[in-house]
N, C-alpha and C positions, 0 to 999 in steps of 0.2 A: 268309439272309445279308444280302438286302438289306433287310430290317426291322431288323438290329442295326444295320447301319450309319448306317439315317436316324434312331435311336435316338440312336448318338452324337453327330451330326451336331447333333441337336435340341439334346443334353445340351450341348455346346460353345459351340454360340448363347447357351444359356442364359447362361452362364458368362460370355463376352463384355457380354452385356446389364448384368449385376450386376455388374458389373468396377466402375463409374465411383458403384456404390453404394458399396461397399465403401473403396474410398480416401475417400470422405466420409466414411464413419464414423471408419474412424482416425485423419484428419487431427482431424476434430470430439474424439475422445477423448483426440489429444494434446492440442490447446487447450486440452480441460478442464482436462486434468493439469497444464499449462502455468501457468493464469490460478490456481489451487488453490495452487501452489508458489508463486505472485507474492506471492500472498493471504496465505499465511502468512510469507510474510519480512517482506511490510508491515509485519502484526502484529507481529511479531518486533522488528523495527524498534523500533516505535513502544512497546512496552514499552521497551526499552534506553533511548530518548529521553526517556521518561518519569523511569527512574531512575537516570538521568545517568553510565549507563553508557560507555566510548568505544568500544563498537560500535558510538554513534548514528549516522545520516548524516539529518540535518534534511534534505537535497536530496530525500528521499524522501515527506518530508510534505505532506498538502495543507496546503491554511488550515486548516481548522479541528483540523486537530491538531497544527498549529503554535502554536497559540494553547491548545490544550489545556497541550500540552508546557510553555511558558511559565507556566501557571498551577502547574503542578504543583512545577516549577523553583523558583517564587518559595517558594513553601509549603516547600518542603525547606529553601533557604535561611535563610529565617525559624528553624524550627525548628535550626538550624545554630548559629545566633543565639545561640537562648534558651536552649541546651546547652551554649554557650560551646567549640562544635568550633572547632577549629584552620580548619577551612575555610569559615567565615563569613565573607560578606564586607558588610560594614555600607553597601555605596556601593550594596548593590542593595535596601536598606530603604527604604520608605516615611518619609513623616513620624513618623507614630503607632507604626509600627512600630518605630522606630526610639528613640524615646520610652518606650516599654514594654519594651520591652529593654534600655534602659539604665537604670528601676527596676528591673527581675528582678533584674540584672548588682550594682548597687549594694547591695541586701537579700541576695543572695547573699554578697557580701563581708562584710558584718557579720555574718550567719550564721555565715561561714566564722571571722571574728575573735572571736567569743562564745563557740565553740565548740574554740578553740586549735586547730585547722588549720591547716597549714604554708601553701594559697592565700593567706593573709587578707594584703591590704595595709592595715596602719596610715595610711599617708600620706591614703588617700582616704576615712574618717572623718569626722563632723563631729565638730565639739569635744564635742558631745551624746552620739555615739555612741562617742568616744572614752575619755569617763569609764566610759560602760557597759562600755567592752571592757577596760579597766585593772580596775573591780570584778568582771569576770570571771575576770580570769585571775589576781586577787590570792587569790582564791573557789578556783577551780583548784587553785593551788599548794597553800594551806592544806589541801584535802580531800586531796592527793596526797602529802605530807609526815605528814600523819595515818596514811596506807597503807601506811606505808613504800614508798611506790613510788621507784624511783631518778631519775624526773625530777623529783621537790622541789627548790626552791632554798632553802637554809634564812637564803641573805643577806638573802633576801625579807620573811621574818618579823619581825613585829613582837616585843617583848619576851612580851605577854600571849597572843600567835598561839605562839610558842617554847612557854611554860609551858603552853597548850594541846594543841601537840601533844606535849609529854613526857606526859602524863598520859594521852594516848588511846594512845599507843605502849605506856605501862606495862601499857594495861586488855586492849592486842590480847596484850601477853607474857601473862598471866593468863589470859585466853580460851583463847589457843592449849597451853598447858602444861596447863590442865585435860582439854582435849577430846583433846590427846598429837596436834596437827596441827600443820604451820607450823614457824616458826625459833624453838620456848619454849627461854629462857633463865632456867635457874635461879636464876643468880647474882643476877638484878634483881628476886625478890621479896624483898618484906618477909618476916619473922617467918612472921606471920598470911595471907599469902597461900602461902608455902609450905606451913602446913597446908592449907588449902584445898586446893592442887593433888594434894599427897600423898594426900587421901581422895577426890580424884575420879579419882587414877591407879590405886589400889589398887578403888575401886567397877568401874573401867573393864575392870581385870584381871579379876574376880570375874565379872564381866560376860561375857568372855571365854572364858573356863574353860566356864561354864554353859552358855555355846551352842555348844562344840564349834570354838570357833576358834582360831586360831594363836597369834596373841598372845595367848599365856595363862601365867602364869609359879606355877606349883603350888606352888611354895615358899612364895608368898605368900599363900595361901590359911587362912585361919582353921579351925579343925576344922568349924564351922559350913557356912561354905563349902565346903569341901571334901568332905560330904556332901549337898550340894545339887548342887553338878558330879557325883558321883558317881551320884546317880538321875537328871538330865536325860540320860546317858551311857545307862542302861539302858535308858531309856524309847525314847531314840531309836534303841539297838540292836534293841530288840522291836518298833518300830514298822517298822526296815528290814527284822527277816525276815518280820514278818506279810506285805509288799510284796514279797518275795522283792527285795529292791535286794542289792547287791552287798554295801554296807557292813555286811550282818548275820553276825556274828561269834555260832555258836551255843553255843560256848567260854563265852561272858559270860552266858549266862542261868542262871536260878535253875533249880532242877527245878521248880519248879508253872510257871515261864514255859515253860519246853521240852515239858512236857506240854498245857499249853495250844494251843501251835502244832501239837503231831502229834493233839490232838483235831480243831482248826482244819481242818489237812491231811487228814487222814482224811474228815472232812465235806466238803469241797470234793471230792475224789478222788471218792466214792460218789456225788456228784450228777452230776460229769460223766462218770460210766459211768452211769448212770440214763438222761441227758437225752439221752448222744448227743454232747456239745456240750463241749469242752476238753481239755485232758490227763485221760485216762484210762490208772491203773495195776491191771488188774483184778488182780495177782498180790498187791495189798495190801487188798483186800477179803476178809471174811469172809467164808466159805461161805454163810451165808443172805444176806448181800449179792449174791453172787455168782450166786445160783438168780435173783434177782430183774432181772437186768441185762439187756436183752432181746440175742439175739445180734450184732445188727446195729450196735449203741452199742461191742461192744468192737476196740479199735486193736490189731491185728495187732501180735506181738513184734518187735522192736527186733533 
């Protein structure tokens, strides 16, 4: 009894001795935790200041990343600039910089005026750059009025610009009527260019028929033709049931083609009861086929 006691006795002391250890260490492990969360807000900080966010608070910074921040600032700026954002502000440019941005700014504007862009101001032009931007957009018009695009201005045209683009208008009706694409107007060919269109609508049809598409009008088809759409139709009936495709229609085949396909079938069938390996119908195999099949290769009934 008296040995448990001076046991606990000891154990207590102990306890007491380590006491003023132990709040060091917590206190120490808060600090850590403490100066770690500082740490990272700095940081935190100092990106936001960096990218001129307004969670910045500069009071946070030392020098030298005040002076970071400030470089970083100027550089955004700049770049602000020479992208012509709304949030440029030209009073915090240098000399040069400030010089070189207002070339970009100005080669940007004749870009933009060269280019028939709604930006472009006329007024700040030189008379040099001015002529260019008038043969520009005289250039424009002309190719755009040619296109029949609805921004032409036809007031704009010259007499020999006019007879230019009636004559490119007539050749796009001619293009378009042949190829059956576009706004073709029949009424505006000549004579000789309605044949022309007539045998490239009629080739176009024939064309159509033969390869099994829609627009194909059979009436118009010459007996010629019309035997040639007829076997590109077979061919591609017997090439869809050879593939087992959907579109084989066994109705359409000849007898030597429908004996052709259940020789076909039949050989396929017997090799994949042979191999082991595919649809297997043993009930269509021949009794000597049949002896020949090893057990194991044939697919339980259905």
């Amino acid at each position: 009894m008296k040995i448990s006691l001076r046991r606990t006795t000891v154990a207590q002391m102990a306890c007491i001795a380590l006491w003023p250890v132990l709040l060091v260490a917590q206190a120490s492990n808060r600090a850590s935790d403490s100066a770690s969360d500082s740490a990272s807000n700095l940081a935190q900080n100092l990106s936001a200041c960096k990218n001129g966010w307004a969670s910045c608070d500069r009071s946070k910074l030392t020098q030298a990343e005040s002076a970071e921040v400030a470089v970083t600032s100027h550089q955004r700026e700049v770049s602000n600039c020479r992208n012509s954002f709304h949030s440029c502000d030209h009073s915090k440019l240098t000399g040069p910089e400030a010089a070189a941005w207002a070339v970009a700014d100005h080669q940007r504007n004749v870009s933009d005026c060269n280019e028939g862009i709604a930006t472009c101001n006329p007024a700040r032009l030189t008379p040099s750059e001015t002529l260019s931007w008038s043969a520009a957009a005289k250039q424009r018009n002309l190719a755009e009025c040619k296109e029949g695009a609805g921004s032409c201005n036809h007031a704009k045209l010259t007499q020999a610009e006019v007879r230019e683009v009636a004559a490119s208008r007539r050749q796009s009706n001619v293009s378009e009527c042949k190829d059956g694409i576009g706004l073709c107007d029949h009424s505006k060919l000549t004579p000789a260019e309605t044949n022309e269109v007539t045998a490239a609508e009629h080739k176009r049809n024939a064309q159509n028929c033969e390869n099994g598409w829609d627009e194909c009008d059979r009436s118009k088809l010459t007996p010629l033709e019309a035997g040639q759409t007829s076997a590109a139709e077979g061919q591609r009936n017997i090439s869809a049931c050879k593939a087992g495709q959907q579109g084989c229609d066994y109705a359409k085949l000849t007898p030597s083609e429908a004996k052709m396909l259940a020789d076909a079938e039949h050989t396929r069938n017997y090799r994949a009861c042979l191999n082991g390996y595919g649809y297997c119908d043993a009930s269509r195999l021949t009794p000597e086929e049949g002896k020949a099949i090893p057990p194991g290769h044939k697919l339980p009934p259905r």
